[in-house]
Backbone and ligand atoms as CSV (ligand in chain L), in Angstrom:
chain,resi,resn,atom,element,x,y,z
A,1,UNK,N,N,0.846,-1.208,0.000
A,1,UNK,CA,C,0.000,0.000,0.000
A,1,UNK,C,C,0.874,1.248,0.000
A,2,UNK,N,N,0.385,2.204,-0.403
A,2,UNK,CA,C,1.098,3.307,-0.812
A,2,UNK,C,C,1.026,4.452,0.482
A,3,UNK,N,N,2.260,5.148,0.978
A,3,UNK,CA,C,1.962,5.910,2.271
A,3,UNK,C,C,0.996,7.152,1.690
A,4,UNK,N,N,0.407,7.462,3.184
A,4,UNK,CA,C,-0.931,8.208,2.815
A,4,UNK,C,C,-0.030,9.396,1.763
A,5,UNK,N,N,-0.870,10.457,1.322
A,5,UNK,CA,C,-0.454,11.393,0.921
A,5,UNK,C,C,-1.177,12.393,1.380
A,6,UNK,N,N,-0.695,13.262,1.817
A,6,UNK,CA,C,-1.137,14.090,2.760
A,6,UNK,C,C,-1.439,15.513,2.434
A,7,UNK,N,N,-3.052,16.141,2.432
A,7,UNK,CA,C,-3.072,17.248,1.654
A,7,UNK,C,C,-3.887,18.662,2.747
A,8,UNK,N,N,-3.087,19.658,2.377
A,8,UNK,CA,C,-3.659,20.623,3.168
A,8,UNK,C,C,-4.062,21.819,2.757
A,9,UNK,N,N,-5.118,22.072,3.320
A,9,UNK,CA,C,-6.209,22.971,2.191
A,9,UNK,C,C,-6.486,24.707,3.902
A,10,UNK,N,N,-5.614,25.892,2.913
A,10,UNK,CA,C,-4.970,27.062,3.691
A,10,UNK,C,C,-6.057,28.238,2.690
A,11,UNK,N,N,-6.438,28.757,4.274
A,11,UNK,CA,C,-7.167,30.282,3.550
A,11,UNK,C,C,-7.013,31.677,4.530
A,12,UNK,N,N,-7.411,32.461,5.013
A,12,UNK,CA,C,-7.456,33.087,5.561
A,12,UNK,C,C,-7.747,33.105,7.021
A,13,UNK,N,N,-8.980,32.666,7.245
A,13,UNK,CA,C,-9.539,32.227,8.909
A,13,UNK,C,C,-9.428,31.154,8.750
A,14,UNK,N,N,-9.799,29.898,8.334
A,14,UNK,CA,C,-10.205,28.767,8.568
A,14,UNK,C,C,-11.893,28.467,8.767
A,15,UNK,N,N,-11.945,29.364,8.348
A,15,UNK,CA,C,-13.979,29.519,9.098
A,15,UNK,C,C,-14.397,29.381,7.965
A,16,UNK,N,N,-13.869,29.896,6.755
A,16,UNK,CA,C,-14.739,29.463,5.697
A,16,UNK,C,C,-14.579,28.614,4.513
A,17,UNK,N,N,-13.477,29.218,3.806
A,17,UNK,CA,C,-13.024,27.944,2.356
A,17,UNK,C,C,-12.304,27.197,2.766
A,18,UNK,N,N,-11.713,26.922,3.527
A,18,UNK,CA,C,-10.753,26.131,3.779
A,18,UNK,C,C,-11.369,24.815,4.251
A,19,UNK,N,N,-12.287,24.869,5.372
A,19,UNK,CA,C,-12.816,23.814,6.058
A,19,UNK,C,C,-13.986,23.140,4.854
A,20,UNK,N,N,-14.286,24.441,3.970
A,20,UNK,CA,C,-15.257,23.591,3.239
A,20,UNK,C,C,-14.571,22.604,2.053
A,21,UNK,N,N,-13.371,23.581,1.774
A,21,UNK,CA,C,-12.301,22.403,0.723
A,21,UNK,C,C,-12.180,21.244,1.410
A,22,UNK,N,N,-11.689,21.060,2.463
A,22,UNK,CA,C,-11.809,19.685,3.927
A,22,UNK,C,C,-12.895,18.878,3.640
A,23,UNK,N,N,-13.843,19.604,3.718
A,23,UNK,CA,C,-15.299,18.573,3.931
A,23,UNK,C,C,-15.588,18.374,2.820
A,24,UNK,N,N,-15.186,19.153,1.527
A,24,UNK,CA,C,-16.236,18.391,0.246
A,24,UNK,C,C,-15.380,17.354,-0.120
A,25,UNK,N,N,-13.183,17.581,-0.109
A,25,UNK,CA,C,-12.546,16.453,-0.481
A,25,UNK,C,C,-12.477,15.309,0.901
A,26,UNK,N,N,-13.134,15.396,1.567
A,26,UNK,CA,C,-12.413,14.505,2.666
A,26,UNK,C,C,-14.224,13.412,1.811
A,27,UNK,N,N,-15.301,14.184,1.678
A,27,UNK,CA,C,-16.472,13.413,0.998
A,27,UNK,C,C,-16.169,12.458,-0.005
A,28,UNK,N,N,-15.016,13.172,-1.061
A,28,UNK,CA,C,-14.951,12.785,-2.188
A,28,UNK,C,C,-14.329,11.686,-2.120
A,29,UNK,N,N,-13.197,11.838,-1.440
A,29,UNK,CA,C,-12.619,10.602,-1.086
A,29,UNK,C,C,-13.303,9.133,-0.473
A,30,UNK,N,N,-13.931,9.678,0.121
A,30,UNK,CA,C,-14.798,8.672,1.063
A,30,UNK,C,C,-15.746,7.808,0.049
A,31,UNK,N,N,-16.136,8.570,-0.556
A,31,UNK,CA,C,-17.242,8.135,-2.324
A,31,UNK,C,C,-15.979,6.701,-2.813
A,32,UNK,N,N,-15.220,7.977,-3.406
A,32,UNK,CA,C,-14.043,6.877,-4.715
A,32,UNK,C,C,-13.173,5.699,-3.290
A,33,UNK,N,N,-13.381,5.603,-2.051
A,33,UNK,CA,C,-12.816,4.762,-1.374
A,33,UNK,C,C,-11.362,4.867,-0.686
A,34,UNK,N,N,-11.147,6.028,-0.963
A,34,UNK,CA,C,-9.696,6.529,-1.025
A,34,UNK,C,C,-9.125,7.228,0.664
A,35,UNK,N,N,-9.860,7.236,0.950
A,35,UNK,CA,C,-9.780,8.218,2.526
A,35,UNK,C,C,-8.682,7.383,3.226
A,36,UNK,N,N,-8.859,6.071,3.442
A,36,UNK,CA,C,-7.202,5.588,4.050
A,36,UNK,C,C,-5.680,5.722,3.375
A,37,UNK,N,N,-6.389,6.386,2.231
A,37,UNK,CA,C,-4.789,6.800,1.220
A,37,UNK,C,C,-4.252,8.323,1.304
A,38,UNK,N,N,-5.457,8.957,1.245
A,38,UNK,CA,C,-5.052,10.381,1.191
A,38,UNK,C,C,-5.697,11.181,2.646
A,39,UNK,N,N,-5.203,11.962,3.587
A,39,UNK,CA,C,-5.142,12.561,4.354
A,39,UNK,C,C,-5.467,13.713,4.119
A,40,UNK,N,N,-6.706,14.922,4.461
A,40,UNK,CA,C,-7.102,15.767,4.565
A,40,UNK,C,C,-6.983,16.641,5.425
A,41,UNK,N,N,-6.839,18.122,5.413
A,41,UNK,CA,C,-6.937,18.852,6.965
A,41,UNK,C,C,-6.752,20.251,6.380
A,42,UNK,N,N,-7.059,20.991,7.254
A,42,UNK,CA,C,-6.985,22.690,6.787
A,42,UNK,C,C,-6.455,23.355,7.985
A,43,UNK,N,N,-6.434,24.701,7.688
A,43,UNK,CA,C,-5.429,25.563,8.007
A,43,UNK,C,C,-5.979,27.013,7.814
A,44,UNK,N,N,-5.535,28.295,8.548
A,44,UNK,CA,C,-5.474,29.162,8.463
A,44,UNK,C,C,-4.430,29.999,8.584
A,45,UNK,N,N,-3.887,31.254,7.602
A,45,UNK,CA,C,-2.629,31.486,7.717
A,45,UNK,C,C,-2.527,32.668,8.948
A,46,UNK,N,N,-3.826,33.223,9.343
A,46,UNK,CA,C,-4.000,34.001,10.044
A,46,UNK,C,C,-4.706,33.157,11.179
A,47,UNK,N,N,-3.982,33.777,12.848
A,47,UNK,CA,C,-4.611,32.972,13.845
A,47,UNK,C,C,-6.182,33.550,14.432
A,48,UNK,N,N,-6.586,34.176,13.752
A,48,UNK,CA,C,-7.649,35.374,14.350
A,48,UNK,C,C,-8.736,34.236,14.578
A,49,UNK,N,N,-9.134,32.885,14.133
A,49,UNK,CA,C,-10.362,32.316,14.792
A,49,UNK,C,C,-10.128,30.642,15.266
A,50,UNK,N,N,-8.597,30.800,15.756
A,50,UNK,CA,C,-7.731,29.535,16.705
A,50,UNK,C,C,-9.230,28.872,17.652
A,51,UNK,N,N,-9.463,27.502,16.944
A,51,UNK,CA,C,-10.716,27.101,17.693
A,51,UNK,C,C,-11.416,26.905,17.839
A,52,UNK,N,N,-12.165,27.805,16.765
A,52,UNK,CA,C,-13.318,28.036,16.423
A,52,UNK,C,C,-14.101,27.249,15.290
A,53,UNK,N,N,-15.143,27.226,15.296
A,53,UNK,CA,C,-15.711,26.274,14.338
A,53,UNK,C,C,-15.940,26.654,13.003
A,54,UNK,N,N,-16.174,26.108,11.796
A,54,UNK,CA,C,-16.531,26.916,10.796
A,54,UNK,C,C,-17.625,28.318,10.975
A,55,UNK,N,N,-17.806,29.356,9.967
A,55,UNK,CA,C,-18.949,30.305,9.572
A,55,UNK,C,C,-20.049,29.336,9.925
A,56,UNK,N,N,-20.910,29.784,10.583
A,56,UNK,CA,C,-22.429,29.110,10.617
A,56,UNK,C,C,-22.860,29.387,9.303
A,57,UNK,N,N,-22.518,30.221,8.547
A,57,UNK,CA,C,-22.888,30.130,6.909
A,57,UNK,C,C,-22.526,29.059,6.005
A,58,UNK,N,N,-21.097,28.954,6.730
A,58,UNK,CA,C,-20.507,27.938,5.693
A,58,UNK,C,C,-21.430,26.557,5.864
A,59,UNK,N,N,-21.437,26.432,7.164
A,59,UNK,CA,C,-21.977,25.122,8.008
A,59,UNK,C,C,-23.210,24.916,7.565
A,60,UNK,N,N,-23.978,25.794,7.064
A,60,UNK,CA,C,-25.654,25.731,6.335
A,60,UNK,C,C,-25.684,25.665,5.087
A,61,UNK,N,N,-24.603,26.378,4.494
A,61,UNK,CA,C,-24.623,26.001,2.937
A,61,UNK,C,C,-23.851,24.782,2.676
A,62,UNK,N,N,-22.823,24.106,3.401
A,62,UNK,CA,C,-22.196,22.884,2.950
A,62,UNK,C,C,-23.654,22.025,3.254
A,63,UNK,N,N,-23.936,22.162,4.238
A,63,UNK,CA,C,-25.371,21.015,4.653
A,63,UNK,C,C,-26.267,20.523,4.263
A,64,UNK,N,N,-26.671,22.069,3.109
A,64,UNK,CA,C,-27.194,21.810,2.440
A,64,UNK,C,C,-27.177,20.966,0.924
A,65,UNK,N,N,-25.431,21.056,1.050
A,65,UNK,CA,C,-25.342,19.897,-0.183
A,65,UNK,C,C,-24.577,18.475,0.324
A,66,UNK,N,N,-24.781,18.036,1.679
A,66,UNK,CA,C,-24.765,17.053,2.447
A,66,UNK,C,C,-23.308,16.532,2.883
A,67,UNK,N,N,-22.316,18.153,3.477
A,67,UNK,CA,C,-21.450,17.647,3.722
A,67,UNK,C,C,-21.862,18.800,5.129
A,68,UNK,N,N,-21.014,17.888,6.245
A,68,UNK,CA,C,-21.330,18.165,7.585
A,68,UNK,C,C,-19.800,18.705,7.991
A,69,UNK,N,N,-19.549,20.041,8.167
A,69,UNK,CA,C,-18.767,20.550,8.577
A,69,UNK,C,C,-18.496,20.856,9.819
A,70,UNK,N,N,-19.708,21.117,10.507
A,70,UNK,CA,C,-20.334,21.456,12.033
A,70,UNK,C,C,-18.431,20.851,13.149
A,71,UNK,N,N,-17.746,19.587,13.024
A,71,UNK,CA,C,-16.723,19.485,13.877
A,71,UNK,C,C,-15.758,20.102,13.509
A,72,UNK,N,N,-15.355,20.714,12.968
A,72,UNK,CA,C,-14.124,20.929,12.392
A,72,UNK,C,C,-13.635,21.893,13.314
A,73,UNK,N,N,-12.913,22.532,13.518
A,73,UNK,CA,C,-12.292,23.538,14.434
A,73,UNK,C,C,-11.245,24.408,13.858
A,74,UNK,N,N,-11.457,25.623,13.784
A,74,UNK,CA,C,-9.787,26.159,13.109
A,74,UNK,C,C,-8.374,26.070,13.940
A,75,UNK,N,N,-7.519,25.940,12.827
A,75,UNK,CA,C,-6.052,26.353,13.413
A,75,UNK,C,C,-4.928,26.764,12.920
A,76,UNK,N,N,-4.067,27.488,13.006
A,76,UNK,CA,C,-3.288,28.384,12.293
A,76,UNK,C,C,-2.353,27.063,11.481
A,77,UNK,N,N,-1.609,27.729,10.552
A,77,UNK,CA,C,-0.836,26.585,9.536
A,77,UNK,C,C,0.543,26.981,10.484
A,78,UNK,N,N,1.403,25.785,10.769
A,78,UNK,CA,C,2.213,26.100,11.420
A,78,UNK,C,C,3.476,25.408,10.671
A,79,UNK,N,N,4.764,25.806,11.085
A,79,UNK,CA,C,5.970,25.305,10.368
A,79,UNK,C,C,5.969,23.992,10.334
A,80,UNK,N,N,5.781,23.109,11.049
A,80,UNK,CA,C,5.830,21.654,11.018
A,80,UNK,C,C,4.962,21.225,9.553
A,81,UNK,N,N,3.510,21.780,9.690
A,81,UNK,CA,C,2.988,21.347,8.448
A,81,UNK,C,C,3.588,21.757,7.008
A,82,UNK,N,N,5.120,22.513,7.298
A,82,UNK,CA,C,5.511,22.557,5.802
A,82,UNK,C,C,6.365,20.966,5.057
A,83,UNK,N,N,6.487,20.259,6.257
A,83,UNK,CA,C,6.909,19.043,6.601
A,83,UNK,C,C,6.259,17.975,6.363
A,84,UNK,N,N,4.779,18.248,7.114
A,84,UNK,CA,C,4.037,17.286,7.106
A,84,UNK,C,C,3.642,16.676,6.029
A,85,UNK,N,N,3.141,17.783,5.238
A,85,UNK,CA,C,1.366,17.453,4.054
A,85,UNK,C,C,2.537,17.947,2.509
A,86,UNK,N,N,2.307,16.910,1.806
A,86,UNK,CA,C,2.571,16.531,0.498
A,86,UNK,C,C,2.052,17.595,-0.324
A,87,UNK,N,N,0.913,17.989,-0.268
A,87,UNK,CA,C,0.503,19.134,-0.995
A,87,UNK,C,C,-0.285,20.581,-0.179
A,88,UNK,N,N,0.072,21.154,-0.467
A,88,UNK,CA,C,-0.431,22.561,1.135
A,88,UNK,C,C,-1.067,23.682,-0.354
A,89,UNK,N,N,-2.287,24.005,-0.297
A,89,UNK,CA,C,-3.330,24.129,-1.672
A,89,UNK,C,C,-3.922,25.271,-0.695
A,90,UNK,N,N,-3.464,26.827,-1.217
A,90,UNK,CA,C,-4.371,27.817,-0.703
A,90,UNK,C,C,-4.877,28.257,-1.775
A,91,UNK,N,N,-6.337,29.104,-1.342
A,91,UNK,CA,C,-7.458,29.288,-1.734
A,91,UNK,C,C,-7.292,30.712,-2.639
A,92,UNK,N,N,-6.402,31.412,-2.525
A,92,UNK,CA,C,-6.309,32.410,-3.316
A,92,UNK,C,C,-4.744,33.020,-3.198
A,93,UNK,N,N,-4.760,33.711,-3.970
A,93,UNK,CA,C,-3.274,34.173,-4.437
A,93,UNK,C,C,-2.186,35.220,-2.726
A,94,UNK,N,N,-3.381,35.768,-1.904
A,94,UNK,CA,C,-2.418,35.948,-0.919
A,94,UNK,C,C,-1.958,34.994,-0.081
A,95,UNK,N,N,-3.112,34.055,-0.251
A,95,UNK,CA,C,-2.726,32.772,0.801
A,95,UNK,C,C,-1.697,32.440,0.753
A,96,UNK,N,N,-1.231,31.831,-0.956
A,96,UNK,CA,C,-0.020,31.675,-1.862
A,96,UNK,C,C,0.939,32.199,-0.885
A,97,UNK,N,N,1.150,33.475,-1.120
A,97,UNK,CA,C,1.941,34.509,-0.747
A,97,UNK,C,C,2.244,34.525,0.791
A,98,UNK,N,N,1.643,34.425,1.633
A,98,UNK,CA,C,1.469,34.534,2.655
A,98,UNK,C,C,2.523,32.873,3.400
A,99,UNK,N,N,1.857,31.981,2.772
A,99,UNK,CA,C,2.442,30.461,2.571
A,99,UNK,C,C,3.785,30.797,2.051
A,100,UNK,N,N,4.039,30.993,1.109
A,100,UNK,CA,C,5.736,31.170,0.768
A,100,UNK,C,C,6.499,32.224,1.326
A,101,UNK,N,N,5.966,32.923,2.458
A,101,UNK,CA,C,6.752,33.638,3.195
A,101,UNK,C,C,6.963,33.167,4.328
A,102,UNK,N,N,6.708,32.209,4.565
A,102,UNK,CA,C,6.666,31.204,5.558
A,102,UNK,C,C,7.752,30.023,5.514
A,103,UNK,N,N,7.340,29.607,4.380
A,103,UNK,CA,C,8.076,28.205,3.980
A,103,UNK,C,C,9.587,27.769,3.386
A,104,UNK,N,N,9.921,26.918,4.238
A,104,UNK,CA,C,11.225,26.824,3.652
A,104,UNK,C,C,11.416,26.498,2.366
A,105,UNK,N,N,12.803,26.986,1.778
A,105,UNK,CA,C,12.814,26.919,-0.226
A,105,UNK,C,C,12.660,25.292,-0.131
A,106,UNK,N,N,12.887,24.429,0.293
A,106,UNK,CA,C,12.867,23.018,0.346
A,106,UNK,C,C,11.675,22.674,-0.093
A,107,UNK,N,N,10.513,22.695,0.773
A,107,UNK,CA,C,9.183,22.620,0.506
A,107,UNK,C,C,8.366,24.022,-0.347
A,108,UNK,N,N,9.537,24.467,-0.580
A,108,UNK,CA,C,7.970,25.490,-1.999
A,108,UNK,C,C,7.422,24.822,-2.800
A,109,UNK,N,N,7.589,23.328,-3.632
A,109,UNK,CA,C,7.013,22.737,-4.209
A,109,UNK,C,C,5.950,21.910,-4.070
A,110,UNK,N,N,5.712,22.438,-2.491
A,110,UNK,CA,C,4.327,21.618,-2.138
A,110,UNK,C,C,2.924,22.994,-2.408
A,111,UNK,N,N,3.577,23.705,-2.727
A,111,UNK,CA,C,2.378,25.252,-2.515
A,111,UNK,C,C,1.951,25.370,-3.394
A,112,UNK,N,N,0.579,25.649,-3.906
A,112,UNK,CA,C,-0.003,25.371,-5.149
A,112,UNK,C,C,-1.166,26.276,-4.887
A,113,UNK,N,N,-1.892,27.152,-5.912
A,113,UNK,CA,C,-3.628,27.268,-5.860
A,113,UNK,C,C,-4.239,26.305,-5.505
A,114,UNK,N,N,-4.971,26.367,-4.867
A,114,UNK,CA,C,-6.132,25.192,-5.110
A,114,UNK,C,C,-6.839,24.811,-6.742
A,115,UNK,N,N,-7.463,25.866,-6.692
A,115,UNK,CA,C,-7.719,25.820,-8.351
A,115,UNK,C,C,-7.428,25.566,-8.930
A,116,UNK,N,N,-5.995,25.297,-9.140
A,116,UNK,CA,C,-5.072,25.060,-10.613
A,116,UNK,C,C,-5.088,23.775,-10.820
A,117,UNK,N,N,-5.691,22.806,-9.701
A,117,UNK,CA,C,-6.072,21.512,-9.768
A,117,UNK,C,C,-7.575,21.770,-10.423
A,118,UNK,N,N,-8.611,22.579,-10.519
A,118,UNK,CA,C,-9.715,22.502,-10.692
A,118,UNK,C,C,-10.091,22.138,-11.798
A,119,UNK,N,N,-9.692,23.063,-13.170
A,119,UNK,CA,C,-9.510,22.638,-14.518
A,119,UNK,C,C,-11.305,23.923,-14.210
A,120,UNK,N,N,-10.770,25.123,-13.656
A,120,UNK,CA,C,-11.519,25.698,-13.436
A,120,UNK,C,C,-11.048,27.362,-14.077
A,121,UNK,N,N,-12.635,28.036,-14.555
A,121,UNK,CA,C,-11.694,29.039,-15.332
A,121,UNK,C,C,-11.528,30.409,-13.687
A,122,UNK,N,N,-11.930,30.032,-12.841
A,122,UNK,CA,C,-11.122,30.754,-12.106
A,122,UNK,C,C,-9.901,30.122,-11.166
A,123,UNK,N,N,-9.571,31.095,-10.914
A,123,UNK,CA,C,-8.201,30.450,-10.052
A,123,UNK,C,C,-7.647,30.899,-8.793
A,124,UNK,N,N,-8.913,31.685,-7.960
A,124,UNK,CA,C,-9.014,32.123,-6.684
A,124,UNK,C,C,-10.289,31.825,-6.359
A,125,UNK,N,N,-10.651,30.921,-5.330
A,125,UNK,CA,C,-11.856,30.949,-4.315
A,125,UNK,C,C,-12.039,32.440,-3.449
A,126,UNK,N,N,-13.052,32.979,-4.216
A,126,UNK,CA,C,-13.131,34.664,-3.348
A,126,UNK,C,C,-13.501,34.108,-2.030
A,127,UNK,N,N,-12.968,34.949,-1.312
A,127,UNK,CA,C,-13.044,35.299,0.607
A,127,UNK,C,C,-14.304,35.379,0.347
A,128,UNK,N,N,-15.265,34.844,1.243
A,128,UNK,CA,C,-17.266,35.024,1.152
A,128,UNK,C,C,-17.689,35.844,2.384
A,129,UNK,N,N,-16.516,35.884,3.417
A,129,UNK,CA,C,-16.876,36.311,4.724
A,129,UNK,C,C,-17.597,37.571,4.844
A,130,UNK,N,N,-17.563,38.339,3.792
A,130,UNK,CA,C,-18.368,40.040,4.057
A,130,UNK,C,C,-19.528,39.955,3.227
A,131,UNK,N,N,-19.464,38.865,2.329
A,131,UNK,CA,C,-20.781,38.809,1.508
A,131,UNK,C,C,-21.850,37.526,1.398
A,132,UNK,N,N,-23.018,37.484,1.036
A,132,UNK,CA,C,-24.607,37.040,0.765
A,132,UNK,C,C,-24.158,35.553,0.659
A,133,UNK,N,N,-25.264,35.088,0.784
A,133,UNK,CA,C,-25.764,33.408,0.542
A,133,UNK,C,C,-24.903,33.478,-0.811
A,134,UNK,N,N,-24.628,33.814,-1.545
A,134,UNK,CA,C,-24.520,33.712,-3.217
A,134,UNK,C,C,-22.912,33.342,-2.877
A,135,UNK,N,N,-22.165,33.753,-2.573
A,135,UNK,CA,C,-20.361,33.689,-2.283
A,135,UNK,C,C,-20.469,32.390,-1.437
A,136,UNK,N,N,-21.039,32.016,-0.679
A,136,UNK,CA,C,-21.393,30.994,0.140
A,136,UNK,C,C,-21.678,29.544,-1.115
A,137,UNK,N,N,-22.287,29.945,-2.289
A,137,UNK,CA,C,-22.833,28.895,-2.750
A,137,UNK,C,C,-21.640,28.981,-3.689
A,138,UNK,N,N,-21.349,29.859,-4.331
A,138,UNK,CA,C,-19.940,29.714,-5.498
A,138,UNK,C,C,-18.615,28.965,-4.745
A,139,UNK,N,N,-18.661,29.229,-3.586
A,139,UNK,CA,C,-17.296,28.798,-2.985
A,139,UNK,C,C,-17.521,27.129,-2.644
A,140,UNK,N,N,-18.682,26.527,-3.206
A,140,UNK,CA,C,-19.020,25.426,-3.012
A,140,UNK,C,C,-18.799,24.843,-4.280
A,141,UNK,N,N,-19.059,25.302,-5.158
A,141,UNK,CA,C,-19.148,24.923,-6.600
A,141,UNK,C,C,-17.938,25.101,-7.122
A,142,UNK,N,N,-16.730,25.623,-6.382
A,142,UNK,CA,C,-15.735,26.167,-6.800
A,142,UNK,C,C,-14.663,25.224,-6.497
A,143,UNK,N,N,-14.958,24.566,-5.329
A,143,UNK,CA,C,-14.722,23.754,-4.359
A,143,UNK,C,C,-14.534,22.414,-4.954
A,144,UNK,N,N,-16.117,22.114,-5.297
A,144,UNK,CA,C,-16.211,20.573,-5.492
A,144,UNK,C,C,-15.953,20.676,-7.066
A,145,UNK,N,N,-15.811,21.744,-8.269
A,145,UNK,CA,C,-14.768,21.329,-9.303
A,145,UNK,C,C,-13.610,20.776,-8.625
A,146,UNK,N,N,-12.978,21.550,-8.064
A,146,UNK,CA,C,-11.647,21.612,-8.200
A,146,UNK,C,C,-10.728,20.241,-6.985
A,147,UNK,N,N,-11.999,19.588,-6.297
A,147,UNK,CA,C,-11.755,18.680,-5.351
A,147,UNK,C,C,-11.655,17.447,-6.026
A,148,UNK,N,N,-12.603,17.480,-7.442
A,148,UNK,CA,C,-12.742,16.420,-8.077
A,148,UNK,C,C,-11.314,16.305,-9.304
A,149,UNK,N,N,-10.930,17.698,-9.889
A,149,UNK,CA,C,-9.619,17.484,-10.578
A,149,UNK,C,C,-8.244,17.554,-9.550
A,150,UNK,N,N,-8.232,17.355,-8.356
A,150,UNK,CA,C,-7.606,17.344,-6.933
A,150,UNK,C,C,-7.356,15.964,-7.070
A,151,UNK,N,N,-8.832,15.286,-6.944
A,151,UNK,CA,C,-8.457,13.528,-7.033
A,151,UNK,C,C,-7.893,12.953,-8.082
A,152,UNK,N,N,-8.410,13.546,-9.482
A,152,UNK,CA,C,-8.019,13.438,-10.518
A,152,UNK,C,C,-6.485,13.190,-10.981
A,153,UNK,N,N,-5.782,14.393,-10.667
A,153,UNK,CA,C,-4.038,14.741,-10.392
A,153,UNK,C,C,-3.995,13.704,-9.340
A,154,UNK,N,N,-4.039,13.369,-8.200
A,154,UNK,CA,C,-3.561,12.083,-7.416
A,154,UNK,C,C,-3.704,11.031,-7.905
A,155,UNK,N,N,-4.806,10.433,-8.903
A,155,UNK,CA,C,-4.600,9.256,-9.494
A,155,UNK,C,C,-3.638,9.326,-10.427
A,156,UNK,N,N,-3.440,9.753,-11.222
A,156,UNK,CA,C,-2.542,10.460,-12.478
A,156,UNK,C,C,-1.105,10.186,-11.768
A,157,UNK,N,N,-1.019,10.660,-10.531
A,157,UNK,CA,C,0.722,10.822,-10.010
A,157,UNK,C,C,0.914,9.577,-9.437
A,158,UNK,N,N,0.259,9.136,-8.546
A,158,UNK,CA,C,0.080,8.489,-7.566
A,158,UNK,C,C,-0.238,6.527,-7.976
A,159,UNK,N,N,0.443,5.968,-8.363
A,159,UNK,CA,C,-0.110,4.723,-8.967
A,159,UNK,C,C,-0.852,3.830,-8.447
A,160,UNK,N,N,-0.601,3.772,-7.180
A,160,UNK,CA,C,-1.389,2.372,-6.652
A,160,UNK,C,C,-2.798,3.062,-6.055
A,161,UNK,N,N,-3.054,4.573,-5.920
A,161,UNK,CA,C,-4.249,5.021,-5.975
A,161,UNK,C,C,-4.991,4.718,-7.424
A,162,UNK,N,N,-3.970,4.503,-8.845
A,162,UNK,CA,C,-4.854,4.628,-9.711
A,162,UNK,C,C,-5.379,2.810,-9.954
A,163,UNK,N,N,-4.500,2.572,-9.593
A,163,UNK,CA,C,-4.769,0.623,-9.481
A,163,UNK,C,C,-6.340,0.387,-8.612
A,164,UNK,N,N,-6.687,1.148,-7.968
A,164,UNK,CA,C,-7.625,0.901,-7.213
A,164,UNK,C,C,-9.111,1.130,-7.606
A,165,UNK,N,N,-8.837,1.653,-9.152
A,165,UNK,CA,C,-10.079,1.845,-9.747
A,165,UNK,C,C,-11.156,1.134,-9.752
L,1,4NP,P1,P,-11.793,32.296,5.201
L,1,4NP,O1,O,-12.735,33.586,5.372
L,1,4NP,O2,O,-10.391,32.795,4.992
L,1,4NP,O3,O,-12.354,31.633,3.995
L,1,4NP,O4,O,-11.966,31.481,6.470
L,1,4NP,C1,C,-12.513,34.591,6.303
L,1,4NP,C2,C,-12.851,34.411,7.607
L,1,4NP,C3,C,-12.676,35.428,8.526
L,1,4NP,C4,C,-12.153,36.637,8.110
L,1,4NP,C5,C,-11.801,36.823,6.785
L,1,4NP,C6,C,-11.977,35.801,5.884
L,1,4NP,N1,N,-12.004,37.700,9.043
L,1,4NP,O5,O,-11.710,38.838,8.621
L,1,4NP,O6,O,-12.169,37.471,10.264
């Protein structure tokens, strides 16, 4: 069996895209059978909601498309996880930024958009936190493209995930 591969999904608080990237790929995985292979978890690059549970927004709009976010808890991305997680996937271009000011040159090749796995024509999950149900529902749809060309690229790299078809 192949060691897990370990992926970490970084946004701003942790309250909103981040935990929902968590819950729609930690779903997806669970679907294609894959969850004892690949390792999920999120992050915030800012400590401002250490603890705390997702947006009750986020938590009503993931729910509504039957992923249960409600446990999750935030926590800041810390140096060890530049170590840890095989792929470290923030949600928009400061995250990026924010992440490679952090990270040792060793591991810059784990830092990626999220998106750029999506096969999506955008390539930032907008921040939803100041705005309507509507940013709430795009960051879902934005999400589960880009979770599904996420799995996609791991079968592709990853062989004995793709053996398992
Ligand atoms: P997130 O959204 O980065 O997707 O979790 C935000 C959450 C909180 C804040 C900003 C963005 N804030 O300013 O507290």
């Amino acid at each position: 069996m192949a060691a897990t591969i370990k992926v970490l999904m970084v946004c701003l608080g942790n309250i909103c895209r981040s935990p929902t990237a968590e819950g729609v790929f930690r779903a997806q995985l669970q679907q294609a059978g894959l969850a004892e292979h690949i390792h999920v978890d999120s992050a915030g690059t800012s400590d401002w909601h250490v603890g705390a549970a997702p947006d009750p927004r986020s938590i009503r709009h993931a729910a509504g498309r039957g992923y249960d976010l409600s446990s999750l808890r935030a926590r800041q991305v810390s140096a060890q996880d530049f170590d840890d997680f095989d792929y470290i996937l923030a949600m928009d271009r400061q995250n990026l930024r924010d992440l490679e000011a952090r990270c040792p040159p060793a591991q810059r090749h784990k830092l990626a958009l999220f998106l750029q796995h999506g096969g999506s024509t955008h390539d930032e999950v907008p921040d939803p936190y100041e705005y309507g149900a509507e940013s709430f529902e795009q960051v879902l749809d934005l999400v589960e493209a880009a979770s599904r060309g996420l799995l996609e690229l791991l079968r592709s790299r990853h062989t004995l995930l793709r053996e398992r078809d």
